[in-house]
N, C-alpha and C positions, 0 to 999 in steps of 0.2 A: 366452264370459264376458260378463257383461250388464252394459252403460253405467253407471258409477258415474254418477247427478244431481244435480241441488242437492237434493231432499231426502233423497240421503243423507248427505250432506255435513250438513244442517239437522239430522237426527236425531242425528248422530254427535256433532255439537259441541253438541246440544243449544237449540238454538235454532231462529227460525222458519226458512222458506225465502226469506222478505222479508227478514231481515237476513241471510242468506248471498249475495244480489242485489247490497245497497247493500254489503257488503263487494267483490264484485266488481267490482263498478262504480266501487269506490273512494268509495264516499259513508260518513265515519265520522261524520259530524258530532256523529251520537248515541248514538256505538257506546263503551264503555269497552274499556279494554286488554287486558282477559280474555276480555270475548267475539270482540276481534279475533283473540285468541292462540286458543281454541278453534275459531276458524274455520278458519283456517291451517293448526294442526294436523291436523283431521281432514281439509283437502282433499290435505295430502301424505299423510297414512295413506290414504286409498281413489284417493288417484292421479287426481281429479279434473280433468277438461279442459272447461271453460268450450265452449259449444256457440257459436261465435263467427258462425255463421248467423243461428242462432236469436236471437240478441243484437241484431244488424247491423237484422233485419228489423224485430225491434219497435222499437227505436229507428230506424230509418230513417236509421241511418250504417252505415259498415261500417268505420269508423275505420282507412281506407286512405287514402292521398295518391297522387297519380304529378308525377311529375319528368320532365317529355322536355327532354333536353338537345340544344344544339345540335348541339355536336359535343364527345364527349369527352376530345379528346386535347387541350383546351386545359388546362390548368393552371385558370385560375378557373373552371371547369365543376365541375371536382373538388374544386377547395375549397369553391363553393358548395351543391354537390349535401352532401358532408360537412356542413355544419352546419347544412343543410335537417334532415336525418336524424336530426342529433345533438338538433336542440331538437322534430321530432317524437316522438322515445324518450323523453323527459321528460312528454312530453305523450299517450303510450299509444297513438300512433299509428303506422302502416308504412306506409312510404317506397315506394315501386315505380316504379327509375329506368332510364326509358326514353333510347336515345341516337338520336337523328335525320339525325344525320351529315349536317346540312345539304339534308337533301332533304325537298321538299314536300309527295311524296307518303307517305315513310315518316312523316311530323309527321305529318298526316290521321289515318293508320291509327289509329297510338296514339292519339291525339287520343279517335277515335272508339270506340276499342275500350276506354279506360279511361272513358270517359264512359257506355258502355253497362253496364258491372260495375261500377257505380253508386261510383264513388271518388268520395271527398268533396268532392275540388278538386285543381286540376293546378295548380304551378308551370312554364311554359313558357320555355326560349329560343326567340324563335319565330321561324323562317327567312323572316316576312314575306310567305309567298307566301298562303298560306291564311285570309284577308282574313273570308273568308262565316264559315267556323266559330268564328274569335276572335268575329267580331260575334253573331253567334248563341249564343254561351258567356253572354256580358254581356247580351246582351236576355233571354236565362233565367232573370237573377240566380243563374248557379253560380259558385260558387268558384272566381278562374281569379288569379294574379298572372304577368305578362310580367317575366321577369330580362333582365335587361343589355342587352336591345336591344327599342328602339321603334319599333312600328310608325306608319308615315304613314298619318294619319288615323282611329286607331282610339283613341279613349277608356278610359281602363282603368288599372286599376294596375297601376306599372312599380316595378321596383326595376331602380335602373342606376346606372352610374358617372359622373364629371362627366368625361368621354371628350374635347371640345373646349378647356377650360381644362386640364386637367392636357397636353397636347397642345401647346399655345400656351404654355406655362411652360417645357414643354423647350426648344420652340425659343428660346425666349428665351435661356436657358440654352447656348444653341450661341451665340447671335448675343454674349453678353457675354463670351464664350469668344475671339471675333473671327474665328465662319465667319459668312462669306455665302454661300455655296456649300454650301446643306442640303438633300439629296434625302430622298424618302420612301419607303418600299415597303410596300406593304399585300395584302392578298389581294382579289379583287375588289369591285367597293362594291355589294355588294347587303344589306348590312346597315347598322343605324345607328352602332352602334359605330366601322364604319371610316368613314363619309363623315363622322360627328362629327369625327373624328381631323385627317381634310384638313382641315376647315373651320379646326380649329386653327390649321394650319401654315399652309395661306393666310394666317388673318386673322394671325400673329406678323409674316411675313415683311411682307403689306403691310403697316402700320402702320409695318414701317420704311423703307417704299418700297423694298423690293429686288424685285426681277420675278420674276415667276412664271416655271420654266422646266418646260416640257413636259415634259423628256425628263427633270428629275428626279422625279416625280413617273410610280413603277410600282404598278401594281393587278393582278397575276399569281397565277394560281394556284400552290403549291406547286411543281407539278412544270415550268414554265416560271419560275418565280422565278432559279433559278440564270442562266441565260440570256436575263434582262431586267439581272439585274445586270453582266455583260459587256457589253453592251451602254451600260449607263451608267458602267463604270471605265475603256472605250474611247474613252468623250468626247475633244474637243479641250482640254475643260475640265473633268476630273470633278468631281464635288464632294469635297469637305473634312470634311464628316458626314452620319451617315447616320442615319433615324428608323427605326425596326422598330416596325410596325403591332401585332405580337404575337409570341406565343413561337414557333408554327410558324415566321412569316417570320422569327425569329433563328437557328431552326437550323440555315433555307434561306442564308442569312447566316455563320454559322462553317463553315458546310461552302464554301463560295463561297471564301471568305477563307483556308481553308486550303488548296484546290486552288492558289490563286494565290499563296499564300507572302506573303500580305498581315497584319500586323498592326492588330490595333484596335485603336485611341489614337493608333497613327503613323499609317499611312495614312489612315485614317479615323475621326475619332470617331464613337462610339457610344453612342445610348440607346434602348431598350425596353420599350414598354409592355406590361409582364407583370409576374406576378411570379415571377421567375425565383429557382428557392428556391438554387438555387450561384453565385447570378450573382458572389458576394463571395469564391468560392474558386480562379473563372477565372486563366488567365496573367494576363489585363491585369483586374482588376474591371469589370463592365459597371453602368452606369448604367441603370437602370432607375425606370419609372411601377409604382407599387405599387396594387391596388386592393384596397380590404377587402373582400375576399372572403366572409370569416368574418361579417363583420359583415353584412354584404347578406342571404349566406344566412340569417340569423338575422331579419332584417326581411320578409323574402318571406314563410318560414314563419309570424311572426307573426301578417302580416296574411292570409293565408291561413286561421290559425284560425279568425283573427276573422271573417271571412267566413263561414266556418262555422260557428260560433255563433249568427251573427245580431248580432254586436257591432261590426260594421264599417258605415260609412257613405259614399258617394260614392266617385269614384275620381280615384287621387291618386298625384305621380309623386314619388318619392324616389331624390333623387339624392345619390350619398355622395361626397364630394372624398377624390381620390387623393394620394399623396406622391411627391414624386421624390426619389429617393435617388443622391445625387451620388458617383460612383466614378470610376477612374483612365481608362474608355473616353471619357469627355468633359471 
């Protein structure tokens, strides 16, 4: 059976092949209602499928994006990758989300591989190690925006959270509570998100002159998590509350707490920076750092367009303040 075209599509509705074009392109500007409706009509009757090659190449887009996430079993990965996607569907574009799981050289690949099947622009969490290729993205002038974490010393556009004051609010928040004994635990600090997070808790606690203790203050992987925090509920002194870096180090957290028959809010308060969507159905409610998610994703994407349009200028870091939301663990 041979390729229904646009001039059969053109012949059947009766009109040119140039306004069967700007109908699919979406350009009505000058099109009345009838001829939009004979257009439509005759591309369901001959079953008509747009040659999206042949499209891509003459316009010199291929109205694809990619998304390499950091890692997606965080919670704001999924919310943001979501209304990445939801506000490029409005915009007649596809999403193509890649996961990096935190490794340098899986980010490269993708990197490199949606860069070569010419995607319009990547939104990246970027695991920071791959320095050459962010810089080489930006001396290209291609469409690139960095979500949630910034790299040191690279210029660019970030969409990110305000990680250090919403951080330094909680602690505050423990200290009016009347702990002085506020440990942290985070997952290692090879990203900005967590060392923004310390700089917080540092700067809360000095400003009220309470000292810095070493030993509250864990940067473990997942699977050592559990056994850094024995190690700090076996202190001579433990501490009184406790900060969670993000939702993995919470779960590493409720699971800790339940092997030890420990309650959150007696034994220790608790707040977490995520957004943890049951935190308000838990035994005890947990206190949690909210980050707009939704909203972020929706600003990356935009300025991503814009990029690709040609409607974007300089580069520029947008950062969105978080909410703490006050429950019965603190």
């Amino acid at each position: 059976m041979a390729r229904v075209t646009m001039a059969d599509v053109a012949k059947e509705a009766g009109v040119s092949k140039s306004t069967v074009s700007q109908f699919i392109n979406k350009r009505y500007e000058y099109m009345g209602e009838e001829t939009k409706k004979k257009i439509d009509e005759a591309i369901k009757f001959l079953g008509y499928q747009p040659n999206y090659l042949a499209r891509s190449l003459k316009q010199k887009r291929t109205s694809m994006i990619g998304i390499i996430v950091g890692n997606i079993m965080h919670r704001l990965s999924t919310e943001v990758s979501r209304s990445i996607e939801d506000y490029c569907h409005k915009h007649d574009i596809h999403a193509i989300l890649c996961n990096a799981d935190d490794n340098p050289e899986k980010e490269r690949k993708y990197i490199e591989v949606l860069h070569a099947k010419q995607v319009d622009g990547l939104i990246i969490f970027p695991t920071g190690q791959n320095m050459d290729l962010y810089q080489k993205l930006i001396d290209e002038d291609y469409p690139v925006v960095f979500m949630d974490r910034k790299v040191e010393g690279l210029k660019a556009n970030y969409v990110v959270a305000a990680n250090r004051d919403a951080t330094e609010k909680s602690i505050r928040h423990f200290l009016s509570r009347g702990h002085t004994k506020i440990a942290i635990a985070t997952q290692p600090l090879i990203i900005s998100p967590r060392i923004d997070r310390l700089k917080g808790y540092k700067q809360a606690l000095s400003e009220e002159g309470i000292p810095l203790i070493n030993e509250y203050m864990i940067h473990a992987d997942r699977e050592q998590m559990k056994h850094e925090l024995e190690k700090l509920f076996a202190l001579k002194d433990p501490p009184t509350a406790l900060f969670a870096g993000n939702d993995l180090v919470f779960i590493e957290i409720l699971e800790f707490f339940k092997d030890k028959q420990m309650k959150i809010g007696k034994d220790a308060a608790l707040i977490v920076f995520d957004n943890i969507p049951l935190a308000h159905l838990a035994e005890t409610q947990v206190t949690t750092i909210a980050q707009p998610g939704y909203e972020m994703g929706q600003k990356a994407a935009e300025i991503l367009l814009k990029q690709i349009n040609k409607e974007w200028n300089g580069l520029h870091e947008h950062v969105f303040p978080c909410e703490l939301i006050i429950r019965e663990s603190s």
